[in-house]
DRENLO-708369 format. One record per residue (C-alpha): residue in three letters; chain; z, x, y. Coordinates in steps of 0.001 Angstrom, whole numbers. Layout:
BEGIN
code unit c3 c1 c2
ALA A Z X Y
...
//
This chain:
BEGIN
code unit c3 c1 c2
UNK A 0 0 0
UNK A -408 1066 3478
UNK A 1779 1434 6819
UNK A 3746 -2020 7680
UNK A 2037 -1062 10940
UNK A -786 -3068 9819
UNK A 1379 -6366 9345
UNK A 2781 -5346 12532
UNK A -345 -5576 15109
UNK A 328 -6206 18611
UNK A -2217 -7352 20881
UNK A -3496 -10263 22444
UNK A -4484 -13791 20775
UNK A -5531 -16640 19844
UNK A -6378 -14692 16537
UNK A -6060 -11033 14718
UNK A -9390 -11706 12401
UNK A -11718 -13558 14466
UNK A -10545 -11839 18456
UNK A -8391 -8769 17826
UNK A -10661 -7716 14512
UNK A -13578 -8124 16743
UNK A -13155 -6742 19605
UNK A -12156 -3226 17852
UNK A -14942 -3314 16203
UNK A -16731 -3338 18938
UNK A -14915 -410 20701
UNK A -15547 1771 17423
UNK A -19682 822 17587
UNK A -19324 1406 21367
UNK A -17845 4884 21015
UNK A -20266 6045 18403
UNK A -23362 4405 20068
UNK A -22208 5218 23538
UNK A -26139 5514 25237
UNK A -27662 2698 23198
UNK A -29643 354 25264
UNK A -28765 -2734 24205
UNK A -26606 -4210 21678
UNK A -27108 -7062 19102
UNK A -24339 -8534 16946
UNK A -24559 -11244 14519
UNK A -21376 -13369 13223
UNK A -21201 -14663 10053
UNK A -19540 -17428 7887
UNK A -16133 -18283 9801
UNK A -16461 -15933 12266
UNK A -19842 -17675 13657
UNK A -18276 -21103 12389
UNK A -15259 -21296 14491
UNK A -15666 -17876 16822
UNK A -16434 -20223 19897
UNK A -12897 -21333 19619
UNK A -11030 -18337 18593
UNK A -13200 -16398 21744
UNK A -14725 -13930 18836
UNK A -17427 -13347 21566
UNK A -15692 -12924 24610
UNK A -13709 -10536 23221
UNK A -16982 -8360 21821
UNK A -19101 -9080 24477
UNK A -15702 -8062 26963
UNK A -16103 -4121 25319
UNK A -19853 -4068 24919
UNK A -21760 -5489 27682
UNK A -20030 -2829 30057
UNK A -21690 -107 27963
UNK A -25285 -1729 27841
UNK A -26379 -5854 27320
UNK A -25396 -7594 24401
UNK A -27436 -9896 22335
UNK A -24804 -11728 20112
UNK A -26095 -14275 16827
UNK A -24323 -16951 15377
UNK A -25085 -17514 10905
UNK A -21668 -19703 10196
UNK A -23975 -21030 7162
UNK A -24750 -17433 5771
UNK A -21193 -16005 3877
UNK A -21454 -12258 3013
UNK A -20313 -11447 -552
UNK A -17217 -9470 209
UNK A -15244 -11386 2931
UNK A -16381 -14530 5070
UNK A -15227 -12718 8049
UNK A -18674 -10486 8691
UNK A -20622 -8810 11480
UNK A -23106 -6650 12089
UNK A -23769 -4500 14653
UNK A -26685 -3225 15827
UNK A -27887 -475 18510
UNK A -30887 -417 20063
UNK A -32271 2360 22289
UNK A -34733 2243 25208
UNK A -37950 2155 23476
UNK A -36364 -931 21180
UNK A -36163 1088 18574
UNK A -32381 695 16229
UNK A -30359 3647 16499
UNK A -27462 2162 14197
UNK A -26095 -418 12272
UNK A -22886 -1128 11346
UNK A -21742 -4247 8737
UNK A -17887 -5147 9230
UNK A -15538 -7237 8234
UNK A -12649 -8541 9896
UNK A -9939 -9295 7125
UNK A -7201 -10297 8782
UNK A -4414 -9745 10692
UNK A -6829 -7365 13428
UNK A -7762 -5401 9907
UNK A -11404 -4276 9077
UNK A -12890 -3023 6341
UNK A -16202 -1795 5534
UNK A -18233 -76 2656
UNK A -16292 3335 3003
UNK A -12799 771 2626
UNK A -10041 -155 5578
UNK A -10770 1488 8392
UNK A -7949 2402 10784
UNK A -5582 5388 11604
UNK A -2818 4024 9342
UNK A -5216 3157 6094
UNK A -3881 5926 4001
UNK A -2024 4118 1314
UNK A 1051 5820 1543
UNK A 3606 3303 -680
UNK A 3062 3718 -4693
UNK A 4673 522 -5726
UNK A 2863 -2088 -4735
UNK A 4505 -5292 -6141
UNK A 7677 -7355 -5987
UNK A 8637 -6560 -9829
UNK A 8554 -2552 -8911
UNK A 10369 -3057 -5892
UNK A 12999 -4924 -7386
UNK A 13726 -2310 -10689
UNK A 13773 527 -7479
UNK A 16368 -1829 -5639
UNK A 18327 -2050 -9110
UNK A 17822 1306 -10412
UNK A 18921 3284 -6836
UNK A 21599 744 -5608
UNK A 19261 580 -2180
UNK A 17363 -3067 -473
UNK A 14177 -3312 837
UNK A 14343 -1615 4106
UNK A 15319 1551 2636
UNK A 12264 2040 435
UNK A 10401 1040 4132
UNK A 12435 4082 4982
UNK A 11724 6590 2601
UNK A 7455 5886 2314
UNK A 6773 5711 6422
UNK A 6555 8541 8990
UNK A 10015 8948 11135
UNK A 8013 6622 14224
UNK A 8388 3320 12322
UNK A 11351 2579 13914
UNK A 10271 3182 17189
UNK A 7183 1185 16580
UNK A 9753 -1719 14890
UNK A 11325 -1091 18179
UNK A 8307 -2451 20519
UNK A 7365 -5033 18028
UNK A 10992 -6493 18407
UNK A 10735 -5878 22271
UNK A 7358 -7976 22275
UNK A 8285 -10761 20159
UNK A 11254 -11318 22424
UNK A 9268 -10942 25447
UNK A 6885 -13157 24110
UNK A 9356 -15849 23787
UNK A 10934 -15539 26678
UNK A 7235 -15971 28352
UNK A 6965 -18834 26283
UNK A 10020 -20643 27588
UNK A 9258 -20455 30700
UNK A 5180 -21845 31126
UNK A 4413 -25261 31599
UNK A 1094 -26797 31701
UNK A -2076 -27483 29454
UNK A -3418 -24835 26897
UNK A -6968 -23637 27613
UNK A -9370 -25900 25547
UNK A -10717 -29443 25396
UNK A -8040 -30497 23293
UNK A -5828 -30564 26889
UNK A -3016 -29719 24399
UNK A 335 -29110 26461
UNK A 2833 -26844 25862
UNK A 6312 -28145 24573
UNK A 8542 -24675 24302
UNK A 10186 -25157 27594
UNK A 10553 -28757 27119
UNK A 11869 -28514 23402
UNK A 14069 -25528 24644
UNK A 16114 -27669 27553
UNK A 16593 -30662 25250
UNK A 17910 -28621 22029
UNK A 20358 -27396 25075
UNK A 21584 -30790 25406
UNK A 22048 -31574 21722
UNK A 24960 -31406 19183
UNK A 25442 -28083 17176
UNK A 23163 -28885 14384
UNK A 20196 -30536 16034
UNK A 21053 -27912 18631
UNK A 20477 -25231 16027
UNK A 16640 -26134 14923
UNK A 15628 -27600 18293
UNK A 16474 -23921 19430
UNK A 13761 -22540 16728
UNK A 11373 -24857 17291
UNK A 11095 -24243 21018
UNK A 10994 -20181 20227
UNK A 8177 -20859 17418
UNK A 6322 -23264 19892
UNK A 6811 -20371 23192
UNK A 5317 -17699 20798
UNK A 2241 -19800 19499
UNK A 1783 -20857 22831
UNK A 1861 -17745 24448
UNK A -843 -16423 21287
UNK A -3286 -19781 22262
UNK A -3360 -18720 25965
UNK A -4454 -15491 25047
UNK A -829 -13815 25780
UNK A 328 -10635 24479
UNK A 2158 -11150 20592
UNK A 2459 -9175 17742
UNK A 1189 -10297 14325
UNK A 3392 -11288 12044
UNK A 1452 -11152 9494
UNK A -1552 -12798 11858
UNK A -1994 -14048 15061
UNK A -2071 -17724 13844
UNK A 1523 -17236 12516
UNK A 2649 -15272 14869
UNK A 5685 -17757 15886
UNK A 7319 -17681 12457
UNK A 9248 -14431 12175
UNK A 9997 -13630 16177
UNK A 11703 -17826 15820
UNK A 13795 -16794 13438
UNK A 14890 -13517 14035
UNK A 15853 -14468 17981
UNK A 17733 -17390 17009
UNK A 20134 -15155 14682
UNK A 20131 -12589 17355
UNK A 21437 -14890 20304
UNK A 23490 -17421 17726
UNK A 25402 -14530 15667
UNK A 24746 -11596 17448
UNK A 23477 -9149 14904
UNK A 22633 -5945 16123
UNK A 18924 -4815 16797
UNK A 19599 -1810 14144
UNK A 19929 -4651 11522
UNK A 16665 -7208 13236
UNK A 14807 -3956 12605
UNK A 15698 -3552 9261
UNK A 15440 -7281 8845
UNK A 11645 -6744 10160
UNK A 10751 -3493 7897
UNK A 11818 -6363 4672
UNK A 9718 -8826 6426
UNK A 6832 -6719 6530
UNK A 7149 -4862 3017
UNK A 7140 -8695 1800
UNK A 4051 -8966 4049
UNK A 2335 -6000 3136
UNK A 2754 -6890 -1161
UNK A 976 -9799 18
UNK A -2227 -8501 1806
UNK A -2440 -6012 -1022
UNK A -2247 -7954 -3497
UNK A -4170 -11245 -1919
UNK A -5015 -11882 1634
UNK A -3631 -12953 4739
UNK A -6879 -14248 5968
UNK A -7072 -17963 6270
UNK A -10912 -17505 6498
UNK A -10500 -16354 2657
UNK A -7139 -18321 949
UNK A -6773 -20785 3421
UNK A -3230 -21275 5828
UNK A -1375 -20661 3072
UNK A -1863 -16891 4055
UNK A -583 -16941 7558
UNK A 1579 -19346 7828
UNK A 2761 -19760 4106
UNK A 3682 -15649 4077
UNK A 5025 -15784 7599
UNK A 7483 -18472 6034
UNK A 8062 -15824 3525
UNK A 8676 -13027 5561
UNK A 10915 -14659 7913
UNK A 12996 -16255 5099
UNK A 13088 -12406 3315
UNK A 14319 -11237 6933
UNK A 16878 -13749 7482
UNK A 18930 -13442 3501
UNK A 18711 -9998 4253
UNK A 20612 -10309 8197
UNK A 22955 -12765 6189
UNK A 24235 -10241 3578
UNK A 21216 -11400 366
UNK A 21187 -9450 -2628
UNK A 17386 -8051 -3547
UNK A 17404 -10831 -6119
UNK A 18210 -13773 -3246
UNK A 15800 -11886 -886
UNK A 12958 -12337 -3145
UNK A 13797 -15689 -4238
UNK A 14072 -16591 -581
UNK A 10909 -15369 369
UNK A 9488 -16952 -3537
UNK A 10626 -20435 -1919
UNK A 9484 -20116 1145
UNK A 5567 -18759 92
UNK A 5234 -21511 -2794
UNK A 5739 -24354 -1002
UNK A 2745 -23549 1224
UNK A 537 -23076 -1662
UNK A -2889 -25140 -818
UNK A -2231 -25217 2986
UNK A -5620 -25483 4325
UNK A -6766 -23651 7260
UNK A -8473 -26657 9376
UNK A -8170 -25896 13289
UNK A -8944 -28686 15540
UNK A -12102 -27515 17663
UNK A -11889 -23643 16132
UNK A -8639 -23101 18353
UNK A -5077 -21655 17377
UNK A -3606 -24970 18673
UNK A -4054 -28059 16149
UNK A -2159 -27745 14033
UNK A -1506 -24062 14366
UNK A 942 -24462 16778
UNK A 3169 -26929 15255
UNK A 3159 -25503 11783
UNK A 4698 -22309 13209
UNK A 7623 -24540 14225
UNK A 7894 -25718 10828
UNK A 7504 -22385 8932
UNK A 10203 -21378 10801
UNK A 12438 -24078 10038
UNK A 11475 -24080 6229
UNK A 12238 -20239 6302
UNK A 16325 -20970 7022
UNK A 16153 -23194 4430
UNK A 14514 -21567 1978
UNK A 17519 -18394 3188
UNK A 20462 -21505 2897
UNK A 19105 -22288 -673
UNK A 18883 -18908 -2141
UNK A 22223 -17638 -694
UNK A 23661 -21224 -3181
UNK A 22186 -19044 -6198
UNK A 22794 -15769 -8000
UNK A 18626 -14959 -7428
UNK A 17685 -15665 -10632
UNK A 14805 -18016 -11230
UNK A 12113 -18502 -13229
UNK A 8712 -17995 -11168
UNK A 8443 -14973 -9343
UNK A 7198 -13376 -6228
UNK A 4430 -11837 -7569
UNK A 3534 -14645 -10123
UNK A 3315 -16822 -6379
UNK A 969 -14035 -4746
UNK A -1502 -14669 -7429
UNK A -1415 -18280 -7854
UNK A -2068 -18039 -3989
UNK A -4969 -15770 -4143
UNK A -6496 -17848 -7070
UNK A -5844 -21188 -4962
UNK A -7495 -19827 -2268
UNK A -10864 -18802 -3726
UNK A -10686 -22422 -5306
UNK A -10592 -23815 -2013
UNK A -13811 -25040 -1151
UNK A -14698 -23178 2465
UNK A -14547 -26140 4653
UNK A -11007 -25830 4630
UNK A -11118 -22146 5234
UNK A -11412 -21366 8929
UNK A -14304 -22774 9619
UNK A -13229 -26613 11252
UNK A -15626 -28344 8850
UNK A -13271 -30459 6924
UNK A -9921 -31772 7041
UNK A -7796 -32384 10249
UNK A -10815 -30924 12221
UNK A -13326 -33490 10754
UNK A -11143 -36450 11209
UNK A -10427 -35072 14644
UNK A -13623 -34903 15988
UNK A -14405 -38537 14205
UNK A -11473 -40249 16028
UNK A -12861 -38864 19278
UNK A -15296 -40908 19508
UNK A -14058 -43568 22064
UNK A -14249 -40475 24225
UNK A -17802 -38939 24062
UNK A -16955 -35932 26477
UNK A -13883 -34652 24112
UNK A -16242 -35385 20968
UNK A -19376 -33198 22699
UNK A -16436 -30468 23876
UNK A -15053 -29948 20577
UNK A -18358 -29131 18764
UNK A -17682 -25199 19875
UNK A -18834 -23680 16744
UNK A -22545 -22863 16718
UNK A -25210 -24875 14450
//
C-alpha cells in the first residue's frame, strides 16, 4: 500500500476524481508540453457524463489555456477498459502537427493512474501488509493499534502533514458555520450548517449532540460544493464524514490533537486497505466508496479516541462500511450537492453508532473487514453504470422528471454533454 497521504488530499472541491484529478493532470501535460500550440482533451465515460457539474473543465481548461488554447471533447457514452474516469491529452504544435499524447485516468480521491501505474510523488508502495486480517495478527502479535504500524511504514513528516489536514478540516468547518446563502448551481440548493448549528445550540443534550454533527458534516460538504478548500477524506464527495466526527469529540470531550492525529493515521490506514484493495471511486463501485468508507473511517477513528481494542476498531469500521453496501452514486444535475451533501450528515451520524455498538461487544463477529471490501468491490462492478457517477439513473433521473412544471430548472440541469 502506499502513503495515507493519498487518502489525505487537500485541495479544493466539488470533487477529487472528476476536478482535483483533472486539473493535475493537466499541470503534468502542461509542464512536459510547455511550447505546444494548442491543446485538445477529450473526457470520457463519467468524467464527460457528469464533468459539467463537477467543473472537470474549468478546472483543466483553468491550467491549460494560459499555456496555449484548449480544445476540450466530451464521449460520456465511450467507457475506457481500465477505469470510467479517462482522458486524453493531446499537444499540438504550430504546424498542427501532435507532439504528445497522454491517456489518464482519474481514480479517485485526486489519484491518477496511467499505463506506467499511479502516478504521484508518494506512489511508492511503502506498507507490506495490505489487509485488515494482517493488520490485525501485527496488532495481536506486537501488543501495538493501528496508528503505530502508520508509524513505523511512513517517513517522520506524516505527522506534520496529519497536522495541516487536521488544521484544514477544522478550518473548513468553521468556514462552513459561518456562510449563508445558495450553493452555486441550478439546483438553488441552500446551505443549512449555520442554521442546523444555532438550533442544535438550543436543544437538549442528546438532540444537542447529533444536531452538532450534522451542522459540521453539512459546513464541510458545503464548503467542498462551493469550491472551498477541504481535504479528502477518502474523496471530496465525503469529505464531511471524518472532519464531523472528529471535531465534535474534540470540542465535546476534549481529546488532545496528539490523539485526533492518531485517530486520523487509523482512519486513513482503514482508508487506504480500501482503495487497495477496491476503489474509492464512485464512478467505478458506486457511493458506497466515498461515503460508505468515510463512514468507516470515521467510525475506526472514533473507537480508537474512545479507548477500542483492534478487534472493536475493525468491527466498528466492518459496521459502518456494510451497511452502505449498494449505495449508488446518483448526483442531482452532476453536482456534489443532491444528495451528496446530506448523506455526509448521515455517515457521520451512522459512524458514532456503529463506535456505540462495537464498544457493547468484545470485537468478535462473524464477517470481516476484508470479507466487506470485496463484497463492495464485487457490488460495485455489478452495478449497472447509470448509477455510477454519471446522473443517468436514480435520484438524478427522477429529479430531472419532477422538474418539469419548471422548464428552466429541467433545461439547467441537463449539464452533462450528449
Amino acid at each position: 500500500m502506499r502513503s495515507i497521504k493519498e487518502i489525505f488530499r487537500i485541495g479544493n472541491g466539488p470533487s477529487s476524481s472528476h476536478t482535483m484529478g483533472p486539473k493535475k493532470a493537466a499541470e503534468i501535460f502542461s509542464h512536459k508540453y510547455p511550447n505546444a500550440a494548442e491543446f485538445h482533451v477529450t473526457l470520457f465515460g463519467s468524467l464527460a457524463a457528469t464533468g459539467k457539474g463537477h467543473l472537470t473543465d474549468a478546472a483543466i481548461l483553468s491550467v491549460l489555456n494560459p499555456v496555449a488554447p484548449t480544445k476540450i471533447f466530451w464521449e460520456p457514452r465511450i467507457v475506457l477498459p481500465f477505469h470510467p474516469n479517462a482522458m486524453t491529452f493531446n499537444a499540438i504544435d504550430s504546424d498542427n502537427n501532435e507532439i504528445g499524447r497522454w491517456v489518464v485516468y482519474s481514480i479517485g480521491g485526486g489519484t491518477l493512474a496511467d499505463e506506467t501505474g499511479v502516478i504521484g510523488d508518494e506512489s511508492k508502495p511503502i506498507y507490506k501488509m495490505t489487509t485488515m486480517e494482517e493488520l490485525l495478527e501485527w496488532c495481536e502479535c506486537t501488543g501495538k493499534n493501528f496508528w503505530e504500524y502508520v508509524k513505523e511504514c511512513e517517513e517522520f513528516d506524516i505527522w506534520d502533514y496529519l497536522a495541516e489536514v487536521w488544521k484544514t478540516m477544522q478550518e473548513a468547518i468553521e468556514r462552513g458555520l459561518q456562510e449563508e446563502g445558495v450553493l452555486p448551481g441550478p439546483t438553488n440548493l441552500r446551505r443549512r450548517a449555520a442554521t442546523f448549528y444555532v438550533r442544535a445550540g438550543g436543544s437538549k443534550d442528546n438532540i444537542k449532540s447529533r444536531g452538532l454533527v450534522f451542522s459540521y458534516a453539512l459546513a464541510v460538504s458545503e464548503e467542498n460544493a462551493s469550491g472551498g478548500k477541504i481535504v479528502t477524506a477518502p474523496t471530496c464527495g465525503s469529505c464531511g464524514v471524518l472532519p464531523a466526527v472528529l471535531y465534535h469529540f474534540k470540542k465535546s470531550r476534549d481529546f488532545s490533537d496528539i490523539k485526533i492525529l492518531r485517530a486520523l493515521a487509523t482512519a486513513g490506514l482503514f482508508g487506504n486497505v480500501v482503495k487497495t484493495n477496491a476503489s474509492v471511486s464512485g464512478a467505478e463501485v458506486g457511493c458506497q466508496g466515498e461515503i460508505g468508507v468515510a463512514c468507516a473511517m470515521a467510525a475506526a477513528a472514533a473507537s480508537q479516541l474512545f479507548g477500542g481494542s483492534p478487534a472493536q476498531i475493525e468491527y466498528a469500521a466492518e459496521m459502518a462500511l456494510e451497511h452502505h453496501l449498494g449505495m449508488t452514486c446518483d448526483p442531482v444535475c452532476g453536482l456534489v450537492q443532491i444528495p451528496c451533501i446530506e448523506r455526509n450528515a448521515y455517515a457521520a451520524a451512522r459512524a458514532l453508532d456503529a463506535n456505540l455498538f462495537s464498544s457493547f461487544t468484545d470485537g468478535i463477529h462473524r464477517v470481516s473487514f476484508d470479507k466487506v471490501v470485496s463484497v463492495m468491490k464485487e457490488t460495485g462492478h455489478d452495478l449497472p453504470s447509470l448509477y455510477k457517477e454519471t446522473s443517468e439513473g436514480g435520484l438524478a433521473k427522477n429529479f430531472i422528471q419532477m422538474g418539469r412544471r419548471s422548464p428552466a430548472l429541467t433545461s439547467e440541469c441537463q449539464l452533462k454533454p450528449k
